[in-house]
KELUMKE-172944 format. One record per residue (C-alpha): residue number from 0; residue in one letter; x, z, y. Coordinates in steps of 0.001 Angstrom, whole numbers, padded with zeros to 6 digits. Layout:
# KELUMKE-172944
@lomar->NUM&tilum->a&c1->X&c3->Z&c2->Y
...
***
This chain:
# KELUMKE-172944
@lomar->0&tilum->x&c1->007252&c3->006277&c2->026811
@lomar->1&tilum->x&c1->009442&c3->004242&c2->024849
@lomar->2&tilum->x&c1->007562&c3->001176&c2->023204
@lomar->3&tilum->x&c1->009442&c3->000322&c2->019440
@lomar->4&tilum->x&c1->009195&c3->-002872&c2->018241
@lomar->5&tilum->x&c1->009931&c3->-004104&c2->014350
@lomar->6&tilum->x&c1->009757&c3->-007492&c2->012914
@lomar->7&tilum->x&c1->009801&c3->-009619&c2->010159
@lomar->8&tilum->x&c1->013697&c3->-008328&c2->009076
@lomar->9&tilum->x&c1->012697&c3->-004844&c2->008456
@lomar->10&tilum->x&c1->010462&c3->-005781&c2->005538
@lomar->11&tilum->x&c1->010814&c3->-007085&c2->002352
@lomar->12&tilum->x&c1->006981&c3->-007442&c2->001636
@lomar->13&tilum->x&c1->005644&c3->-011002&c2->002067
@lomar->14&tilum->x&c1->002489&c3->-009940&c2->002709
@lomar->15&tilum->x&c1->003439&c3->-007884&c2->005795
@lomar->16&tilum->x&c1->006049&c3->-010530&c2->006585
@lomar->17&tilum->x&c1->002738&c3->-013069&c2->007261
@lomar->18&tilum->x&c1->001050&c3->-010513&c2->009251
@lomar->19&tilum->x&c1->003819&c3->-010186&c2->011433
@lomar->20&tilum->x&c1->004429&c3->-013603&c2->012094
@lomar->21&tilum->x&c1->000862&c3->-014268&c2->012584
@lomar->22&tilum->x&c1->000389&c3->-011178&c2->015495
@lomar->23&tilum->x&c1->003751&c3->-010826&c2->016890
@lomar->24&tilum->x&c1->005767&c3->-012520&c2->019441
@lomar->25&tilum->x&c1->009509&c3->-013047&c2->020031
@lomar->26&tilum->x&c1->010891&c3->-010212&c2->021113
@lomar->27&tilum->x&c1->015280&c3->-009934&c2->022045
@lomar->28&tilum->x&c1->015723&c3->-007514&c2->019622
@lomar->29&tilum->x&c1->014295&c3->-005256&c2->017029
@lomar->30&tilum->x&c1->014298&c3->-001775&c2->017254
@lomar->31&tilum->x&c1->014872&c3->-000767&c2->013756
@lomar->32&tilum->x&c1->017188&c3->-003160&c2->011613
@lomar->33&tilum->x&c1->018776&c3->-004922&c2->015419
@lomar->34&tilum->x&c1->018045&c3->-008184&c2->014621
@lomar->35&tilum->x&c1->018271&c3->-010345&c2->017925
@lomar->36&tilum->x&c1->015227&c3->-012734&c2->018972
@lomar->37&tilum->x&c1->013285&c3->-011839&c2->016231
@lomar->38&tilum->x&c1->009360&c3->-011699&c2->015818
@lomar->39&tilum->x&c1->008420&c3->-008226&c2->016632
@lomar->40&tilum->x&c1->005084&c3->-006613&c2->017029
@lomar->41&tilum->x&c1->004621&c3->-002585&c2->017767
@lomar->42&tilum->x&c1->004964&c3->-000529&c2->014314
@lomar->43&tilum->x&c1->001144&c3->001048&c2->014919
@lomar->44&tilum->x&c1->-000430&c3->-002120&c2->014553
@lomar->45&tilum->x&c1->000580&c3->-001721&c2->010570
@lomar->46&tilum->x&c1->-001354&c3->000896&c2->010262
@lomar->47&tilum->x&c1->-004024&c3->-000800&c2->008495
@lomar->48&tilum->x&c1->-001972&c3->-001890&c2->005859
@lomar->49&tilum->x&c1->-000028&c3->001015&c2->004602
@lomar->50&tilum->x&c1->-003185&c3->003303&c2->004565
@lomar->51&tilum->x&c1->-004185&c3->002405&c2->001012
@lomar->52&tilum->x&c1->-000571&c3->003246&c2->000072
@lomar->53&tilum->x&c1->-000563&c3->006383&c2->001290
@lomar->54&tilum->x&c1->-003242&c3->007465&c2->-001099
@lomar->55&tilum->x&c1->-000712&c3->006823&c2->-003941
@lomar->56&tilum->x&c1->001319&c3->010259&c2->-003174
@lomar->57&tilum->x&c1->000283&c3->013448&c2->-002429
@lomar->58&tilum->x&c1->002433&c3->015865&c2->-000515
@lomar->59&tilum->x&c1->004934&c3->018069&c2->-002240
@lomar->60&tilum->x&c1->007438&c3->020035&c2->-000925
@lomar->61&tilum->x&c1->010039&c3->019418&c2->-003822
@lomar->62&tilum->x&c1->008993&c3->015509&c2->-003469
@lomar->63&tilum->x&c1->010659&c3->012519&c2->-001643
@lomar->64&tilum->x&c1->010215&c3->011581&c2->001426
@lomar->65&tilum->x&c1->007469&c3->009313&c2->001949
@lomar->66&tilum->x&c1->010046&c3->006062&c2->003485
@lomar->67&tilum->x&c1->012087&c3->006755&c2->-000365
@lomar->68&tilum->x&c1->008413&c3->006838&c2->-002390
@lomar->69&tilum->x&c1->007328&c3->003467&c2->-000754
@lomar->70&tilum->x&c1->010479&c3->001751&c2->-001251
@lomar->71&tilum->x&c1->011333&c3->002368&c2->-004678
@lomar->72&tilum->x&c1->007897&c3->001973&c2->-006290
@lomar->73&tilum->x&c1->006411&c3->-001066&c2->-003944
@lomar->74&tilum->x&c1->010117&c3->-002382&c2->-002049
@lomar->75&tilum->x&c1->008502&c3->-002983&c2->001138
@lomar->76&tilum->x&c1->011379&c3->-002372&c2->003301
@lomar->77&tilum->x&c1->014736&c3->-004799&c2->003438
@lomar->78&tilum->x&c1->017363&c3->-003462&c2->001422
@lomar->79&tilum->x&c1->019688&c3->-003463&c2->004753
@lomar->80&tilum->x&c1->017409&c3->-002031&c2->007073
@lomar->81&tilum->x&c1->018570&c3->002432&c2->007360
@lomar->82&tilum->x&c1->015934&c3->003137&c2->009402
@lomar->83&tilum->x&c1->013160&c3->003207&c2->007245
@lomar->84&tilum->x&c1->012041&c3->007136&c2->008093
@lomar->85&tilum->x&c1->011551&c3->006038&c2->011885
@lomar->86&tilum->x&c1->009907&c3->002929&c2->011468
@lomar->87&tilum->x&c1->007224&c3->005264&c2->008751
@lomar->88&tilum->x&c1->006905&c3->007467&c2->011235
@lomar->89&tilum->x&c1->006337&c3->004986&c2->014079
@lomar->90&tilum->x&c1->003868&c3->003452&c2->011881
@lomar->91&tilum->x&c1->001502&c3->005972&c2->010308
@lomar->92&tilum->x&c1->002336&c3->009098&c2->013433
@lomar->93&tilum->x&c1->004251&c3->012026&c2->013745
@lomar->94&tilum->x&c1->002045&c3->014074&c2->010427
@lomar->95&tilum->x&c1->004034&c3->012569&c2->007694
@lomar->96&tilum->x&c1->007330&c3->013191&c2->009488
@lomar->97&tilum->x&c1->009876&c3->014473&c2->007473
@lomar->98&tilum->x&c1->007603&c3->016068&c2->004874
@lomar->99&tilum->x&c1->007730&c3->015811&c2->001137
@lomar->100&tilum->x&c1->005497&c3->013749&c2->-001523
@lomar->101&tilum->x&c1->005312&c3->012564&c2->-004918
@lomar->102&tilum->x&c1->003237&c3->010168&c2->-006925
@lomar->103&tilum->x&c1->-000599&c3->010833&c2->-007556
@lomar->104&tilum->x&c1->-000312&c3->009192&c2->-010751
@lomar->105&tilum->x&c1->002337&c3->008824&c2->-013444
@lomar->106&tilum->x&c1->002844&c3->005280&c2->-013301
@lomar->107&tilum->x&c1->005115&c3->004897&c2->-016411
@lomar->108&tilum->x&c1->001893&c3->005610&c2->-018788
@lomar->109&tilum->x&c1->-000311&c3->003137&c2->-016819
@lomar->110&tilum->x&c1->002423&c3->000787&c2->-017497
@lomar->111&tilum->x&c1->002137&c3->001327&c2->-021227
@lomar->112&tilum->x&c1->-001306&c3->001243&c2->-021738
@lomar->113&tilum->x&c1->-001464&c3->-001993&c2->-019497
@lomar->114&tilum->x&c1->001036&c3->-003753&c2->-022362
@lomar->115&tilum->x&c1->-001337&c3->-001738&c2->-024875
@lomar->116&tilum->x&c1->-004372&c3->-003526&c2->-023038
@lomar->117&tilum->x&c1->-002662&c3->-006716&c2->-022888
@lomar->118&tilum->x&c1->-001759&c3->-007388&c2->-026142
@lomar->119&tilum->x&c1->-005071&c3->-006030&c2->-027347
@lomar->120&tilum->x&c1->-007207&c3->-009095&c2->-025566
@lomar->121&tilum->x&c1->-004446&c3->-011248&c2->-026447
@lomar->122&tilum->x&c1->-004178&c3->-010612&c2->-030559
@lomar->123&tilum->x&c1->-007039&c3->-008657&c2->-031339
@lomar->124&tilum->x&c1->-010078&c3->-008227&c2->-028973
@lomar->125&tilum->x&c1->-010732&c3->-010411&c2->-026234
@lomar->126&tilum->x&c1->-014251&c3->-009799&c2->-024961
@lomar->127&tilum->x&c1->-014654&c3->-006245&c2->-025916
@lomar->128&tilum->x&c1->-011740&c3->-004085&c2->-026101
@lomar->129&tilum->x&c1->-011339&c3->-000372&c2->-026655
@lomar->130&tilum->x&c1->-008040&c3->000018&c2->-024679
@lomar->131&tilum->x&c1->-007232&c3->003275&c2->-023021
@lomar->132&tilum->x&c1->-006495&c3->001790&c2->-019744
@lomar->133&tilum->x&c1->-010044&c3->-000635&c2->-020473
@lomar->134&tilum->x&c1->-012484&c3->002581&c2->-021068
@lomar->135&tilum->x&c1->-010348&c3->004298&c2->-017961
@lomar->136&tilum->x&c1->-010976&c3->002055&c2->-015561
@lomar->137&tilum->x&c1->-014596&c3->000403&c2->-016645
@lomar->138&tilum->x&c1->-016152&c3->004072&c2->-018007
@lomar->139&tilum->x&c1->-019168&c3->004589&c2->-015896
@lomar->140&tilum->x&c1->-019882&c3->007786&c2->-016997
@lomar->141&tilum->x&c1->-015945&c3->009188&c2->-016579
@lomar->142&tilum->x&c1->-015227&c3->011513&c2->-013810
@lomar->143&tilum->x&c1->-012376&c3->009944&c2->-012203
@lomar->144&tilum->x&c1->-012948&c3->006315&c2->-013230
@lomar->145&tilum->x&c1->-010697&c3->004069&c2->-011234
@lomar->146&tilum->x&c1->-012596&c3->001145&c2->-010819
@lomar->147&tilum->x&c1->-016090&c3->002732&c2->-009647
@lomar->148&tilum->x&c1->-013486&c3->004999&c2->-007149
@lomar->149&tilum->x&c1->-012612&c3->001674&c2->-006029
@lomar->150&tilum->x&c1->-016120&c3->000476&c2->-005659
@lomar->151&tilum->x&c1->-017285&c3->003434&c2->-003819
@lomar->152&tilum->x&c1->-014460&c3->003273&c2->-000887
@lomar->153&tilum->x&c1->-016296&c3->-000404&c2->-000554
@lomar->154&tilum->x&c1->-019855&c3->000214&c2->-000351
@lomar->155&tilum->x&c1->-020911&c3->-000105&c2->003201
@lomar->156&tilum->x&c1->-024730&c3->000873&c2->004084
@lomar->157&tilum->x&c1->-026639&c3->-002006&c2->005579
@lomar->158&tilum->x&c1->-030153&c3->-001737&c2->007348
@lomar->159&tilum->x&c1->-032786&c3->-003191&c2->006238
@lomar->160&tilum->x&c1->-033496&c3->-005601&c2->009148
@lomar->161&tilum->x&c1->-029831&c3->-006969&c2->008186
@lomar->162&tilum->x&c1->-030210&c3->-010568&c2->008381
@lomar->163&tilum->x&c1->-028004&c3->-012496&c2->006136
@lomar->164&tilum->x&c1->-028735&c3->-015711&c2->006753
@lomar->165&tilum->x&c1->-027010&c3->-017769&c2->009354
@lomar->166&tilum->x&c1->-029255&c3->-018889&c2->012404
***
């Protein structure tokens, strides 16, 4: 079996460019953009941090391919680097091979009512605003509220002999 390595080169994200460098080693070249004693580490070990991503897009067969998707809304691969599909694929496994997706949410709107939002605690109401994107994210009794979403994929159910005091 054929171990692929990818470093530092094949990303654009600063982020992942950190965690690389922090859990790699050197490596004589990388697998996916050929740079030559590079920082490498295996493309699995990413895993972790493109997971959240993922949930952005749904699959759809007249979509993009996921490697496309991730690249033109977030740019987390180098501009130079053409084999984005391979290193996805050695990253999150063989499922999202080749198969199509598209956005979960329209973007363009959120980015509208964010400006809306913005200028709203700037100019008119700072502590209590009435924003779209506001009562969206903070509504607790909305369906689909993003922020209590958010706060339920947190929660994490402790016993109650949890000691949380350091000994």
């Amino acid at each position: 079996m054929i171990t692929y390595l990818c470093c530092i080169n094949c990303f654009n994200d600063i982020h992942l460019k950190v965690f690389i460098q922090n859990n790699s080693q050197l490596a004589d070249k990388c697998d996916f953009c050929s740079s030559e004693q590079s920082i490498c580490l295996k493309p699995s070990i990413l895993l972790e941090k493109f997971e959240f991503l993922i949930d952005c897009f749904e699959e759809d067969n007249n979509g993009n391919l996921l490697s496309t998707l991730l690249n033109d809304t977030y740019v987390i691969f180098h501009k130079d680097m053409n084999k984005t599909e391979l290193l996805l694929q050695k990253i999150l496994g063989e499922t999202y091979r080749e198969k199509k997706y598209k956005p979960r949410f329209d973007t363009s709107s959120y980015a509208k009512q964010w400006n809306q939002f913005k200028d709203e605690i700037k100019y008119e109401n700072r502590f209590f605003p009435v924003n779209s994107i506001y009562s969206s994210i903070f509504d607790i009794n909305q369906k689909e509220s993003i922020f209590f979403e958010l706060l339920s994929q947190l929660t994490k159910k402790i016993s109650k002999k949890t000691n949380f005091l350091s000994s």
